[in-house]
SELUM-581694 format. One record per residue (C-alpha): residue number from 1; y, x negated, z. Coordinates in pm, 1 decimal. Layout:
N
<atom nr="NUM" yy="Y" xx="X" zz="Z"/>
...
end
This chain:
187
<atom nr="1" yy="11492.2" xx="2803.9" zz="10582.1"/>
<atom nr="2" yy="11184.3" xx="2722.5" zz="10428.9"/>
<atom nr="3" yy="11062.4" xx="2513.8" zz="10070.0"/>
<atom nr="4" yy="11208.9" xx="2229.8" zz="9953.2"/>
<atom nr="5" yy="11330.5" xx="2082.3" zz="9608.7"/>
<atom nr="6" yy="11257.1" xx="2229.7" zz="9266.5"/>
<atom nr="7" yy="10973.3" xx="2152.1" zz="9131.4"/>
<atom nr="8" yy="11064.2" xx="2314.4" zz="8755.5"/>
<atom nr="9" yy="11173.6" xx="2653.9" zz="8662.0"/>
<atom nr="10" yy="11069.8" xx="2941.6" zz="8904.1"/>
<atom nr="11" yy="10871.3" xx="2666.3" zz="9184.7"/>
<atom nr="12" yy="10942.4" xx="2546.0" zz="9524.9"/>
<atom nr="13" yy="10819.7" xx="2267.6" zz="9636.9"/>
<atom nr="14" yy="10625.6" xx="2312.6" zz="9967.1"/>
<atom nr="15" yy="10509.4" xx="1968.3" zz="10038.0"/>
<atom nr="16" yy="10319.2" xx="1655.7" zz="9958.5"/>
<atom nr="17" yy="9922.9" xx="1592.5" zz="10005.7"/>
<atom nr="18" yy="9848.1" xx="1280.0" zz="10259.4"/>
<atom nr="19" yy="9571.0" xx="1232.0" zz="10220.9"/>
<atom nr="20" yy="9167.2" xx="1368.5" zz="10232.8"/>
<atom nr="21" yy="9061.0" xx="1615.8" zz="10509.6"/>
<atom nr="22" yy="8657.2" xx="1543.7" zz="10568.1"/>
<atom nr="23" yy="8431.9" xx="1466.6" zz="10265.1"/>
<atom nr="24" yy="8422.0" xx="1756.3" zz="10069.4"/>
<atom nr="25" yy="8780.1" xx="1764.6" zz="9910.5"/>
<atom nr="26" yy="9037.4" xx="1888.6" zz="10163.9"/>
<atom nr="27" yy="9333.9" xx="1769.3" zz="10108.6"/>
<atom nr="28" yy="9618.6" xx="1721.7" zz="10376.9"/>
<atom nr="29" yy="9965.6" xx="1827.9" zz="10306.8"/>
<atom nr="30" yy="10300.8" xx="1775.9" zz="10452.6"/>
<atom nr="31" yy="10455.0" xx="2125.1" zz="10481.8"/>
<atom nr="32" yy="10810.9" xx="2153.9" zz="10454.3"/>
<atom nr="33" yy="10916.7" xx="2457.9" zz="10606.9"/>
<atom nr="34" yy="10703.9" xx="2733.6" zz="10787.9"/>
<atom nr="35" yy="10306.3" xx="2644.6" zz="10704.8"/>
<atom nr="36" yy="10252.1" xx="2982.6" zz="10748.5"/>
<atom nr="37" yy="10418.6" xx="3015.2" zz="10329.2"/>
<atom nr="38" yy="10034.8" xx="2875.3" zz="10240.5"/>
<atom nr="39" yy="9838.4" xx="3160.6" zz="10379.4"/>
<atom nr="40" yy="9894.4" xx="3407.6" zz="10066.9"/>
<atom nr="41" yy="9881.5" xx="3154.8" zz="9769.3"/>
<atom nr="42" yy="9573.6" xx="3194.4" zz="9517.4"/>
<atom nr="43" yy="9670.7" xx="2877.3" zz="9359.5"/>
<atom nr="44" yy="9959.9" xx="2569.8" zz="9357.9"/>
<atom nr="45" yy="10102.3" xx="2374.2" zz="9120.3"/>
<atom nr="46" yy="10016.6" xx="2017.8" zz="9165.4"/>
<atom nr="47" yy="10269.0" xx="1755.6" zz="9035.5"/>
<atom nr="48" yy="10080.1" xx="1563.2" zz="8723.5"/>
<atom nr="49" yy="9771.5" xx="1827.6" zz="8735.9"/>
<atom nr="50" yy="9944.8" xx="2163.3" zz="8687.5"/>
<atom nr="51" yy="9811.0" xx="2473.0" zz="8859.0"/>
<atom nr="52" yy="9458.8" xx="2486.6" zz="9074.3"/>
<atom nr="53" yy="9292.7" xx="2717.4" zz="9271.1"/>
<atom nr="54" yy="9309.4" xx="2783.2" zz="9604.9"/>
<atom nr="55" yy="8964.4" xx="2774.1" zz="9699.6"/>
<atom nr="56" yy="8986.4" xx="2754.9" zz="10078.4"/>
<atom nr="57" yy="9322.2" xx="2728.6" zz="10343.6"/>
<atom nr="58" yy="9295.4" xx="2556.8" zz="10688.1"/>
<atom nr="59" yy="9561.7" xx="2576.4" zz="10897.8"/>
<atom nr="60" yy="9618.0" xx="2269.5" zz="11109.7"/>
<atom nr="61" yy="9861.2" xx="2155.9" zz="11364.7"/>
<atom nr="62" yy="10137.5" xx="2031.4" zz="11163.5"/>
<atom nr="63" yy="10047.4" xx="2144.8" zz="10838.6"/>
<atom nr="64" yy="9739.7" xx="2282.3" zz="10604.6"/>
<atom nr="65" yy="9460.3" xx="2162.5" zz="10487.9"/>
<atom nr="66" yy="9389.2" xx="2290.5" zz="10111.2"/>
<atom nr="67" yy="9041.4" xx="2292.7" zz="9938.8"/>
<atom nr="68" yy="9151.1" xx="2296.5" zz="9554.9"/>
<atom nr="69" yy="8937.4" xx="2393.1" zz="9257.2"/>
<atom nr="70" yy="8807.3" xx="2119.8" zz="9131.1"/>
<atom nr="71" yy="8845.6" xx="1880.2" zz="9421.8"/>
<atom nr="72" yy="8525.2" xx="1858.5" zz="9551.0"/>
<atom nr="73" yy="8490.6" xx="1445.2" zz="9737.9"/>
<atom nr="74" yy="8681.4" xx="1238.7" zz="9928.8"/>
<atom nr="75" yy="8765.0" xx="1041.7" zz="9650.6"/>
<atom nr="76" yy="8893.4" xx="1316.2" zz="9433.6"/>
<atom nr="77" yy="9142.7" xx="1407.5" zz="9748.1"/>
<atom nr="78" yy="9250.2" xx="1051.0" zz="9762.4"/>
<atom nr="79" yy="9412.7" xx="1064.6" zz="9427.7"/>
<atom nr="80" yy="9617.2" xx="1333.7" zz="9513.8"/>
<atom nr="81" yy="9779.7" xx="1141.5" zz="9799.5"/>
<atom nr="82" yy="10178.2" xx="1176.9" zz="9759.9"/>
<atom nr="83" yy="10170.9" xx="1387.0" zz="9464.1"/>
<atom nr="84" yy="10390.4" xx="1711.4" zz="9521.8"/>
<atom nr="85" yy="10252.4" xx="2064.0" zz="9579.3"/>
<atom nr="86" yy="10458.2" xx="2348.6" zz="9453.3"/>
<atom nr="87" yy="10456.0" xx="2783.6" zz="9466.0"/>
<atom nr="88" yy="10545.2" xx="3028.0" zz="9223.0"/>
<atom nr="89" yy="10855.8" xx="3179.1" zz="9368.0"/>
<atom nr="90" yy="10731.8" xx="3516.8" zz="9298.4"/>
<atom nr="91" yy="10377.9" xx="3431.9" zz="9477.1"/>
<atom nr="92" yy="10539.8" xx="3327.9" zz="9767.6"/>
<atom nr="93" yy="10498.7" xx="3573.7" zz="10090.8"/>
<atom nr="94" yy="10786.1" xx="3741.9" zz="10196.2"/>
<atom nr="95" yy="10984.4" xx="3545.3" zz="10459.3"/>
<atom nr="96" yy="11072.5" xx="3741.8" zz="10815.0"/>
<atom nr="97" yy="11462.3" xx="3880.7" zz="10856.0"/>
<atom nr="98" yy="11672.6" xx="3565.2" zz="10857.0"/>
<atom nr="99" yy="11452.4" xx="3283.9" zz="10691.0"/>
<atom nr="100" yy="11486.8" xx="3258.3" zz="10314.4"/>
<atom nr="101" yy="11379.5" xx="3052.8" zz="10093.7"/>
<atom nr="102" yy="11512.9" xx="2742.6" zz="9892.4"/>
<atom nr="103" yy="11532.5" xx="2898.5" zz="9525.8"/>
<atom nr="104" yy="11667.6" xx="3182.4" zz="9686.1"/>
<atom nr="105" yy="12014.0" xx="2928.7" zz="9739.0"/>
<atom nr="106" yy="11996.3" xx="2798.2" zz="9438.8"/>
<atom nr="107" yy="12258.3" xx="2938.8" zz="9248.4"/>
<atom nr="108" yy="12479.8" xx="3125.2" zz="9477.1"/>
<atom nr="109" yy="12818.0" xx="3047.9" zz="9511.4"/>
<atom nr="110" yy="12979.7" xx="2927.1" zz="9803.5"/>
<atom nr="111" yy="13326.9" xx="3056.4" zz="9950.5"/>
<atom nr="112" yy="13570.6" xx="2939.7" zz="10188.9"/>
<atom nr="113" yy="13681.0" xx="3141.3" zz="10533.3"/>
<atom nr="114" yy="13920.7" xx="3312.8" zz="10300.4"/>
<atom nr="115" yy="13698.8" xx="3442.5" zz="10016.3"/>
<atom nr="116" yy="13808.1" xx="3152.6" zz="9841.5"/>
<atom nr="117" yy="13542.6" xx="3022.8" zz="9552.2"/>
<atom nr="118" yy="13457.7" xx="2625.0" zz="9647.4"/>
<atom nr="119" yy="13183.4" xx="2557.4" zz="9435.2"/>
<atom nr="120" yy="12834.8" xx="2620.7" zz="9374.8"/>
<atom nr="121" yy="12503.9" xx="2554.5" zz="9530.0"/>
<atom nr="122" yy="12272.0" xx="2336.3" zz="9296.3"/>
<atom nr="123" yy="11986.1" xx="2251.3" zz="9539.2"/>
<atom nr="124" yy="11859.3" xx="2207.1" zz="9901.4"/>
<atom nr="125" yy="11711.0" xx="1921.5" zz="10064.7"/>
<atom nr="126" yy="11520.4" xx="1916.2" zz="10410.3"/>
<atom nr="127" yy="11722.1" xx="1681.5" zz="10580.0"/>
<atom nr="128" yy="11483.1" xx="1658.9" zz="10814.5"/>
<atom nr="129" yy="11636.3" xx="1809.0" zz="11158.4"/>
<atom nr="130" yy="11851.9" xx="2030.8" zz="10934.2"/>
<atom nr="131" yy="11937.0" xx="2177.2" zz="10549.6"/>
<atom nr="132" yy="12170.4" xx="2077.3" zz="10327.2"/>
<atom nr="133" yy="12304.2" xx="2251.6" zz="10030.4"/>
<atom nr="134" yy="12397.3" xx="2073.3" zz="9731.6"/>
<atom nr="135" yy="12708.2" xx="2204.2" zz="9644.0"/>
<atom nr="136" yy="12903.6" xx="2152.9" zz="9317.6"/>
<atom nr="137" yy="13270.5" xx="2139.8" zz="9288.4"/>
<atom nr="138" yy="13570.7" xx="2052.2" zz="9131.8"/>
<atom nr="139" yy="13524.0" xx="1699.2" zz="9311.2"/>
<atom nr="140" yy="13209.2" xx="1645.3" zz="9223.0"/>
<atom nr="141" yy="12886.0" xx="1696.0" zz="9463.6"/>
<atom nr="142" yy="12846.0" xx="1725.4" zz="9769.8"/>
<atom nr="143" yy="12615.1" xx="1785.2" zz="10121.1"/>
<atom nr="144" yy="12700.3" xx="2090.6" zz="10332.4"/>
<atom nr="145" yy="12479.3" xx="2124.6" zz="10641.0"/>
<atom nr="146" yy="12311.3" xx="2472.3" zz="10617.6"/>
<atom nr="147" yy="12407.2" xx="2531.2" zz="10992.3"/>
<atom nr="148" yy="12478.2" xx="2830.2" zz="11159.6"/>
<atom nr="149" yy="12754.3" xx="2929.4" zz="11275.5"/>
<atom nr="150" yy="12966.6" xx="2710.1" zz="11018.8"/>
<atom nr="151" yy="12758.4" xx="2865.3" zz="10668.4"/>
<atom nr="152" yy="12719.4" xx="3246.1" zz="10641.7"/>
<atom nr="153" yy="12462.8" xx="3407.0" zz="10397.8"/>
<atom nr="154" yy="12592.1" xx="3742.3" zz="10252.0"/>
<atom nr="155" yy="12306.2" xx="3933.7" zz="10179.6"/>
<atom nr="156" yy="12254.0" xx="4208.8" zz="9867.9"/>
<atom nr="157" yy="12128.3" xx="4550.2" zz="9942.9"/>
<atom nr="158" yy="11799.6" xx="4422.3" zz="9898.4"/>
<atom nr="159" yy="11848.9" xx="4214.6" zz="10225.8"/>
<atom nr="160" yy="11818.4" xx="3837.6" zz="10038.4"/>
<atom nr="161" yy="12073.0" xx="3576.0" zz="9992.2"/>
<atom nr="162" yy="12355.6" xx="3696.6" zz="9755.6"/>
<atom nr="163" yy="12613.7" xx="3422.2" zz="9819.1"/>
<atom nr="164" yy="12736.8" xx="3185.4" zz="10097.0"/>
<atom nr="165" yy="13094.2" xx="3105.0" zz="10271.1"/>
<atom nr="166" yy="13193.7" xx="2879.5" zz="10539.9"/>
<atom nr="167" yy="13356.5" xx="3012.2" zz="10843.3"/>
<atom nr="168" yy="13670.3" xx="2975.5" zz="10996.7"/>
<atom nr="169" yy="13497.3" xx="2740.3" zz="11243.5"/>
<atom nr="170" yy="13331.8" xx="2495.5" zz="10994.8"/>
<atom nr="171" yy="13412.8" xx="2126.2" zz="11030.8"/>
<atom nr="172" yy="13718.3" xx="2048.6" zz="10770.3"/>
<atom nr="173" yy="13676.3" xx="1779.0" zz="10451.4"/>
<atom nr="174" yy="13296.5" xx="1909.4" zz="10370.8"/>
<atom nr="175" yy="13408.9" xx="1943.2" zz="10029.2"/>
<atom nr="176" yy="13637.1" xx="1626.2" zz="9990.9"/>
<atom nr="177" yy="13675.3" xx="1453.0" zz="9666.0"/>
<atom nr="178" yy="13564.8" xx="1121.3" zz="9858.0"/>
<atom nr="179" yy="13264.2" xx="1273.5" zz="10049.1"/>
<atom nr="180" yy="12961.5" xx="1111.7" zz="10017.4"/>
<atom nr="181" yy="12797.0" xx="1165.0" zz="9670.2"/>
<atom nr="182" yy="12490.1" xx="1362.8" zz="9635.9"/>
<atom nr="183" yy="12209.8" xx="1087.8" zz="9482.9"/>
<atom nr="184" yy="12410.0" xx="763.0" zz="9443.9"/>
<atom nr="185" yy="12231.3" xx="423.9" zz="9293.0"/>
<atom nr="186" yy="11915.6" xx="501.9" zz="9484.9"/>
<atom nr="187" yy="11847.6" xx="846.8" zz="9301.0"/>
end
């Protein structure tokens, strides 16, 4: 899997800056996913600043380095530190056989071993050392692990994500009416 949250109608979030890269305006950025998603983009959305140019890419070990129009000191980096950095879905490169992208979960609806419908998927969150879907149901919200073998993606003819189901061997209760809530008081 690769991207991360929303970040507004038709973007996926790919990261956060850290912080300058030398003097003249690089910017570091937290990739989540596969960095290799930056290599293609002509421009990203910046959370607060809207959509620059990609003037320059660097590709560093973890991560990328971007050179933005418009970013040209230290300084000007520096205020960027922490502020989101999104892609157009449609600008994105396409992923390899197997790796898809967050939006492209968004949406679909999630079945049980026995075709059953158990909710939908609302988001995905980098858990870190794994995905989780958001999924909406009749108990509310919760957090499936994305995990293979236990979530299946049914692909369209297209080969891309055209809906989800748990298997047979998928731990029971992921869908409980008391399972944790998806973004409780700290949200």
């Amino acid at each position: 899997m690769t991207g991360g949250v929303t970040g507004g109608q038709d973007r996926t979030r790919l990261g956060y800056f850290l912080g300058p890269h030398g003097v003249k305006g690089g910017v570091k950025v937290f990739v989540l996913g596969d960095q290799e998603q930056f290599r293609a983009l002509k421009r990203v959305f910046v959370e607060g600043r809207g959509w620059l140019r990609v003037a320059r890419l660097e590709m560093l070990a973890p991560g990328v380095a971007l050179h933005l129009a418009g970013v040209t000191s230290r300084e000007a980096a520096e205020e960027l530190r922490g502020l989101n950095v999104f892609a157009a879905d449609d600008e994105l490169p396409e992923p390899e056989e197997g790796v898809y992208y967050y939006h492209e979960l968004r949406g679909l609806t999630l079945h049980g071993a026995g075709g059953e419908v158990l909710g939908e998927v609302v988001d995905v969150e980098d858990g870190g050392h794994q995905d989780l879907l958001v999924v909406r149901h009749e108990g509310g919200e919760s957090f499936v692990p994305l995990q293979a073998p236990y979530v299946l993606v049914n692909l369209n003819d297209r080969g891309r994500p055209a809906s989800l189901a748990l298997s047979a061997d998928a731990p029971a209760g992921l869908l409980e009416a008391d399972a944790p809530e998806v973004g409780g008081d700290d949200a």
